[in-house]
C-alpha positions as CSV (number, residue, x, y, z in Angstrom):
1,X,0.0,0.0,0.0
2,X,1.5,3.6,-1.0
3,X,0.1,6.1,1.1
4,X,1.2,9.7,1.4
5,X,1.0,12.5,4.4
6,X,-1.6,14.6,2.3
7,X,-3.6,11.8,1.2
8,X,-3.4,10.5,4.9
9,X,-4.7,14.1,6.2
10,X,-7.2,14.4,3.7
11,X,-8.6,10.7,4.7
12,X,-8.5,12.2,8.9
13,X,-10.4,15.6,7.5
14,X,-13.0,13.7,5.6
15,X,-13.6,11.3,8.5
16,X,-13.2,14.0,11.3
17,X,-16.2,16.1,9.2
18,X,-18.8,13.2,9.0
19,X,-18.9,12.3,12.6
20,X,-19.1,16.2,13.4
21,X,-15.7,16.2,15.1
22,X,-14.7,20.2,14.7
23,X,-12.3,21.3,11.6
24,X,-8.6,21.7,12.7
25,X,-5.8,21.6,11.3
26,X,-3.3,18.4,11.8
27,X,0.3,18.2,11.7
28,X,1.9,15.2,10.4
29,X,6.1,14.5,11.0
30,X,5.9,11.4,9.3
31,X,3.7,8.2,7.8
32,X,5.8,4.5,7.9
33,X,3.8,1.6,6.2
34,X,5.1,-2.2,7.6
35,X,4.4,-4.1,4.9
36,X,5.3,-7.1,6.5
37,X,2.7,-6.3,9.7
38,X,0.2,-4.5,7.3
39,X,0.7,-1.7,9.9
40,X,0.8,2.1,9.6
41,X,2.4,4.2,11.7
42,X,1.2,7.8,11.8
43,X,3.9,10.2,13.6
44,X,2.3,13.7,14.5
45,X,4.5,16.6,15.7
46,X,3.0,16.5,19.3
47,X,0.3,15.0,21.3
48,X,-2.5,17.9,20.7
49,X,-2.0,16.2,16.8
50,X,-1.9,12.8,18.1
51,X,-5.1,13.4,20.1
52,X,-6.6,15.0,16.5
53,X,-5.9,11.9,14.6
54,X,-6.9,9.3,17.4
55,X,-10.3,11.6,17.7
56,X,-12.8,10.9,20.5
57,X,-13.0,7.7,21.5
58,X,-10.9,6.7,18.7
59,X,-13.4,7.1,16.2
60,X,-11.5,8.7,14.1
61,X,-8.3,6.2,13.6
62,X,-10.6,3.3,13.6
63,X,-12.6,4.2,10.5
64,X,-9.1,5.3,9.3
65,X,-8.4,1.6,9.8
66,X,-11.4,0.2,8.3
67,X,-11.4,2.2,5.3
68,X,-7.7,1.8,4.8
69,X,-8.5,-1.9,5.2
70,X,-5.1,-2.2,7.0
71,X,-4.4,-4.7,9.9
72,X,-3.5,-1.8,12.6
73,X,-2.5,2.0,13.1
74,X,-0.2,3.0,15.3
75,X,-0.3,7.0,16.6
76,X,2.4,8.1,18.1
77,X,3.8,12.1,18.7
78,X,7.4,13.0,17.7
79,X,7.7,15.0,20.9
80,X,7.2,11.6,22.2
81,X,9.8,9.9,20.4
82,X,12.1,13.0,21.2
83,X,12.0,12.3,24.6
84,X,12.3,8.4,24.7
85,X,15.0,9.0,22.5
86,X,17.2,11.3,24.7
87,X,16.3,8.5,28.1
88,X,17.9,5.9,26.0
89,X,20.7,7.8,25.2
90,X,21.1,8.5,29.0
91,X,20.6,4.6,29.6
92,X,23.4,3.6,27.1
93,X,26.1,6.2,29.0
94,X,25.0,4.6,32.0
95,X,25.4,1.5,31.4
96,X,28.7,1.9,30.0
97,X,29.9,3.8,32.9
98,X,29.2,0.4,35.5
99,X,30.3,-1.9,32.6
100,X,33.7,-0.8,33.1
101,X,32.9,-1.1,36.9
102,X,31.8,-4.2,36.9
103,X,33.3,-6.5,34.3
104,X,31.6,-9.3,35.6
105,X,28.6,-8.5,34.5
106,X,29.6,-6.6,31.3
107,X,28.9,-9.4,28.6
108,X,25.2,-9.0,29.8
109,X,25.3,-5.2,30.1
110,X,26.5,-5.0,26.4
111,X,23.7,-7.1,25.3
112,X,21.5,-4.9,27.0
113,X,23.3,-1.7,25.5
114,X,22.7,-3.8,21.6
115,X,18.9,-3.9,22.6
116,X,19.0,0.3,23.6
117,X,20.6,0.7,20.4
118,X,18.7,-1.1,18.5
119,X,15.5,0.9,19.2
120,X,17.2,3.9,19.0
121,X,17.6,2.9,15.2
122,X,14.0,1.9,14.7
123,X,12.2,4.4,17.2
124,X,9.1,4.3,15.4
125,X,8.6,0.5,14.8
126,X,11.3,-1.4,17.6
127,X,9.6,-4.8,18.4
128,X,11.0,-6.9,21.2
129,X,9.7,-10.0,20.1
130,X,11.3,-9.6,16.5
131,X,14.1,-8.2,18.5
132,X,14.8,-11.6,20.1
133,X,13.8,-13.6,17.3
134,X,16.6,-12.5,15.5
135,X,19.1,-12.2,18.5
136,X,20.5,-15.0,20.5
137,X,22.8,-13.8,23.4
138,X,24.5,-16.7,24.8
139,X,23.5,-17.1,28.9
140,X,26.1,-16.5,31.0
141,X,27.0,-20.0,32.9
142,X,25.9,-18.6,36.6
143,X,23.4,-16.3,37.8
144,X,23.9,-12.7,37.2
145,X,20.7,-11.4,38.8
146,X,17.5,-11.9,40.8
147,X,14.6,-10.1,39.4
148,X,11.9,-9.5,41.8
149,X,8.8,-11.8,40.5
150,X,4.9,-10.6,41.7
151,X,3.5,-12.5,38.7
152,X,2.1,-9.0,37.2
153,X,3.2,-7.9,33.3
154,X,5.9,-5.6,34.4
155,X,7.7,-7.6,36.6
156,X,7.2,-10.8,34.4
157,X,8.1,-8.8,31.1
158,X,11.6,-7.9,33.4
159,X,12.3,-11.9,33.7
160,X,11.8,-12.4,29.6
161,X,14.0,-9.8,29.0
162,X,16.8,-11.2,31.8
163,X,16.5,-14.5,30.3
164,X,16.9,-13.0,27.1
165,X,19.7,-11.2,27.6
166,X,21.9,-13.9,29.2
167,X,21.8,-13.2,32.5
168,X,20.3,-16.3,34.0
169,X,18.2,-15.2,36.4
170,X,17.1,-16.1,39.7
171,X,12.8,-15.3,40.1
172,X,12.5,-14.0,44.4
173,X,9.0,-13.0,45.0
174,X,7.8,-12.3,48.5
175,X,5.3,-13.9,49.8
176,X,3.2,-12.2,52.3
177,X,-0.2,-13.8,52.2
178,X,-2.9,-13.9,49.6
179,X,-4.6,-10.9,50.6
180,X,-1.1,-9.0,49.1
181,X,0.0,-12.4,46.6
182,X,-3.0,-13.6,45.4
183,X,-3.6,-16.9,43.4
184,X,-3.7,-16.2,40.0
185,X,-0.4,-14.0,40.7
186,X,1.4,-17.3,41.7
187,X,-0.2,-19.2,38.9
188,X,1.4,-16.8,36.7
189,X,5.0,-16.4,38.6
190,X,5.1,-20.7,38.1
191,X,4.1,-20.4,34.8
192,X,6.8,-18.1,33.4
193,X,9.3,-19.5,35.5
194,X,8.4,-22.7,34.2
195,X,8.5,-21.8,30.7
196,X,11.9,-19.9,30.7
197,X,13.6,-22.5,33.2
198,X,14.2,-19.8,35.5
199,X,14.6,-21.1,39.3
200,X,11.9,-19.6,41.7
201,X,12.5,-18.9,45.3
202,X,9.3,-17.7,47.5
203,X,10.5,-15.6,50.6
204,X,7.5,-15.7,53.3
205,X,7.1,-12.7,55.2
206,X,4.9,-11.5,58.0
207,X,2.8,-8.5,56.5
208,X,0.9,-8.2,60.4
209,X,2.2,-5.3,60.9
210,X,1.5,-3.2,57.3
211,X,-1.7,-4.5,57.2
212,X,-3.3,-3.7,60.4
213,X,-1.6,-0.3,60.2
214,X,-3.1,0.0,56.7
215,X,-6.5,-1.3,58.0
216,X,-6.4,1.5,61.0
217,X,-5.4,4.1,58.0
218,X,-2.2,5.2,59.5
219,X,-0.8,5.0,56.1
220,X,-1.2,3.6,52.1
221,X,0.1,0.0,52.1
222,X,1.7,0.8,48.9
223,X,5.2,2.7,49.9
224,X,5.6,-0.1,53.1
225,X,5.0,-3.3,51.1
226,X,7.5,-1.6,48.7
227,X,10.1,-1.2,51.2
228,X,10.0,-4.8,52.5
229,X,10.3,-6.4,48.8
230,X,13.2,-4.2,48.3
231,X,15.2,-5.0,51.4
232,X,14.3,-8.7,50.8
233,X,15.5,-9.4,47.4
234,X,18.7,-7.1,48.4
235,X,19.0,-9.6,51.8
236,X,18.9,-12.6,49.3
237,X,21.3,-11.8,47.0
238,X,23.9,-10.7,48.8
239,X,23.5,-14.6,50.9
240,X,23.7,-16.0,47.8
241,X,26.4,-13.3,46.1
242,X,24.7,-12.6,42.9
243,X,25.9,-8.9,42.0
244,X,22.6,-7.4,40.2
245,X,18.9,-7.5,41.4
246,X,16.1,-6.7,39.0
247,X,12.7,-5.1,39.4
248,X,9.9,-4.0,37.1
249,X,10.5,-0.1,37.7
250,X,9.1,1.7,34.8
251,X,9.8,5.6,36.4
252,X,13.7,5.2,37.0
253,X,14.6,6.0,33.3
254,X,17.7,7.4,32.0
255,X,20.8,8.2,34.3
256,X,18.7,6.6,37.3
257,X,17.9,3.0,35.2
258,X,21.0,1.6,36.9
259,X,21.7,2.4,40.5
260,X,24.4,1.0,43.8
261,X,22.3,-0.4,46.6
262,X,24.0,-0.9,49.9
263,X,23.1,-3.5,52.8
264,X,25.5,-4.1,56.2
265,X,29.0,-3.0,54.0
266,X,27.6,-4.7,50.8
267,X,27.4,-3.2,47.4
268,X,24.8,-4.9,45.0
269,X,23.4,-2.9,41.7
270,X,19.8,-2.4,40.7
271,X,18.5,-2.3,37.3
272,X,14.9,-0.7,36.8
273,X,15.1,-3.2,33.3
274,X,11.6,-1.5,31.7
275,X,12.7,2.2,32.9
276,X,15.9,1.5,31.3
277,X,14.7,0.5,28.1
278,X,12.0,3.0,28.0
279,X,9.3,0.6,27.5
280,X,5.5,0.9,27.7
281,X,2.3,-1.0,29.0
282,X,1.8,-2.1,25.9
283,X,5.3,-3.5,25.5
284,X,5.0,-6.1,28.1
285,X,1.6,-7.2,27.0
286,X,2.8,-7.7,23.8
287,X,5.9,-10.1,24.9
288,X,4.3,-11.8,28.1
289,X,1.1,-12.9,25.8
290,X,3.6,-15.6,24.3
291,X,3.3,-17.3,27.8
292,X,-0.5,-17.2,27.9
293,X,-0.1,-15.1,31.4
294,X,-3.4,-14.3,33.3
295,X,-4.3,-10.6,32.6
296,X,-4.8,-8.9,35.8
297,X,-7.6,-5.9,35.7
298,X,-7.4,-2.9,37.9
299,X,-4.5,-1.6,40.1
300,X,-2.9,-2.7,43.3
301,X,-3.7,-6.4,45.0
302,X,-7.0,-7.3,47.3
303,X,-5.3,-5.4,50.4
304,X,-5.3,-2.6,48.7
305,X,-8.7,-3.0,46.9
306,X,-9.9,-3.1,51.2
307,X,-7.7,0.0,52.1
308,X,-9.8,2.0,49.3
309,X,-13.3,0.4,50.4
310,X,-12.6,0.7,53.9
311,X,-10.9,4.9,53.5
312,X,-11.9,6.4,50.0
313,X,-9.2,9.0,50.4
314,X,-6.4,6.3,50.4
315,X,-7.5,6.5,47.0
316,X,-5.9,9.9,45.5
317,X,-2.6,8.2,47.1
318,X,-3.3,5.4,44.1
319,X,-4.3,7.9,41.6
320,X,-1.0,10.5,42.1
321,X,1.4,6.8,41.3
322,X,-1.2,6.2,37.7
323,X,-0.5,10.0,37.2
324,X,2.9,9.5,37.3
325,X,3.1,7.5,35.1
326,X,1.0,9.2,32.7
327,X,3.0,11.9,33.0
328,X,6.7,10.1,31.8
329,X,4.4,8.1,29.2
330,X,4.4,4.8,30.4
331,X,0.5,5.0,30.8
332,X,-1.8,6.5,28.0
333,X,-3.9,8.8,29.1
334,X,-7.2,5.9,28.2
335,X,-5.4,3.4,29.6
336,X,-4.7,5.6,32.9
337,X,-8.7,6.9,33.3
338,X,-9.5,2.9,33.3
339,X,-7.6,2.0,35.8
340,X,-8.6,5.2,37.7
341,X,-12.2,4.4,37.2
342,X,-11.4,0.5,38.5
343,X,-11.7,2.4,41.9
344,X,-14.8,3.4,41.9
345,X,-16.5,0.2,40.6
346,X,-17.2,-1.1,44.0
């Protein structure tokens, strides 16, 4: 399919008019057809454009798509891409600078650093499952991480791309009860696991404390549980002297993607893997649907869900971490108002 920027614009204009969406004018950067996909992607110049083209409820792209007759359209704003662009660039440096620090772990760093690069070429079409289709790193012969493992699409999407990337990982997920690990988060932590040949280690904890503290309202359960998780997977790697931990940090991006964590004299490093790689929602459900994962809806685990129903304020608390990530462009701004409105469905 051939397909210009004017013939594009005239196509949005025509559609925009006969569902009585208000005339504007659009700026297009740049139009990519995927002939391989049947995939279009439609780069505006900033997200007031993006939000034009998508059109309410994404009426507008959608008849785009139908009367294209293409398999899928992808919006994205060049301001966007500007921005991702300059994180990765501040990942790679990064990267390099505790590669040379730590040569034990550089083989896997570099691999890492091929990835960053990699989408830095292809910005507007980088797939990870391509990606690794046509990349085999070789796994490095003893564990070079522990990736903290709650069975939800960040942190599993961190283990494919550990495994991935040769550092034969270790999966630690803390286990403080169902009411904060539920069932179908351990079905999915044994199913990955299972499927990569990653070993799983489950640290119990008591959560006694956090929870009656959270059930009194002394504070969101959020920033505590955090806090124990951390200190846990740190504990157990320095007792079994692995030098990196893992976790499913999206925010940490850039010159924070990689940091030193210290515990009683020792020095381990901590890789935010998705902030690092500037990745999106939509990233990891693309690579975790290869390992037929359970898709969990709403925010937070059933504690939570009881801190909101038993002190509605606890709430904004919730809503300032989905904001966040709005804000850096993990979240879109749909995707964001349906896990906001997850709250209020009680």
């Amino acid at each position: 399919m051939k397909v210009t920027k004017e013939y594009i614009l005239d196509k949005i204009y025509e559609i925009r008019k006969d569902i009585g969406h208000d005339p504007i004018i659009i700026n297009i950067h740049d139009i990519i057809y995927n002939k391989e996909e049947d995939e279009l992607w439609i780069i505006t110049t900033d997200r007031p454009d993006k939000s034009a083209v998508i059109g309410k409820g994404g009426w507008v792209v959608g008849k785009l798509r139908e009367d294209l007759s293409i398999n899928s359209i992808h919006v994205e704003s060049y301001s966007d891409l500007l921005t991702k662009k300059y994180r990765l660039n501040l990942s790679l440096k990064t990267l390099k600078m505790f590669r040379e620090d730590y040569p034990k772990l550089n083989s896997s760093l570099v691999n890492l650093s091929k990835l960053i690069m990699d989408k830095l070429n292809n910005l507007y079409s980088f797939d990870l499952e391509k990606y690794f289709n046509e990349h085999d790193f070789v796994e490095s012969d003893e564990h070079l991480a522990v990736v903290a493992l709650s069975g939800g699409a960040d942190s599993c999407f961190s283990l494919v791309l550990a495994k991935m990337l040769g550092f034969n990982p270790i999966a630690v997920s803390v286990d403080p009860g169902t009411i904060v690990l539920p069932k179908q988060f351990k079905e999915n932590i044994e199913k990955i696991t299972n499927d990569l040949s990653v070993p799983q280690v489950y640290i119990p904890v008591d959560y006694s404390e956090i929870i009656q503290e959270s059930f009194n309202g002394r504070f969101h359960p959020c920033g505590k549980c955090s806090d124990v998780i951390e200190n846990e997977v740190l504990k157990y790697s320095i007792k079994k002297n692995i030098p990196l931990i893992i976790f499913g940090d999206m925010l940490s991006t850039g010159s924070q993607c990689i940091t030193k964590q210290y515990s009683d004299n020792n020095e381990i490093l901590r890789l935010n893997l998705p902030a690092c790689i500037s990745s999106t929602k939509m990233e990891h459900k693309k690579l975790n649907k290869n390992y037929s994962l359970k898709n969990m809806e709403g925010f937070g685990c059933p504690l939570l869900h009881e801190v909101h129903k038993k002190y509605p304020f606890m709430k904004k608390y919730s809503i300032q971490r989905i904001l966040r990530e709005t804000r850096s462009g993990v979240l879109e701004p749909g995707e964001a108002l349906k896990l906001i409105w997850s709250f209020y469905k009680i």
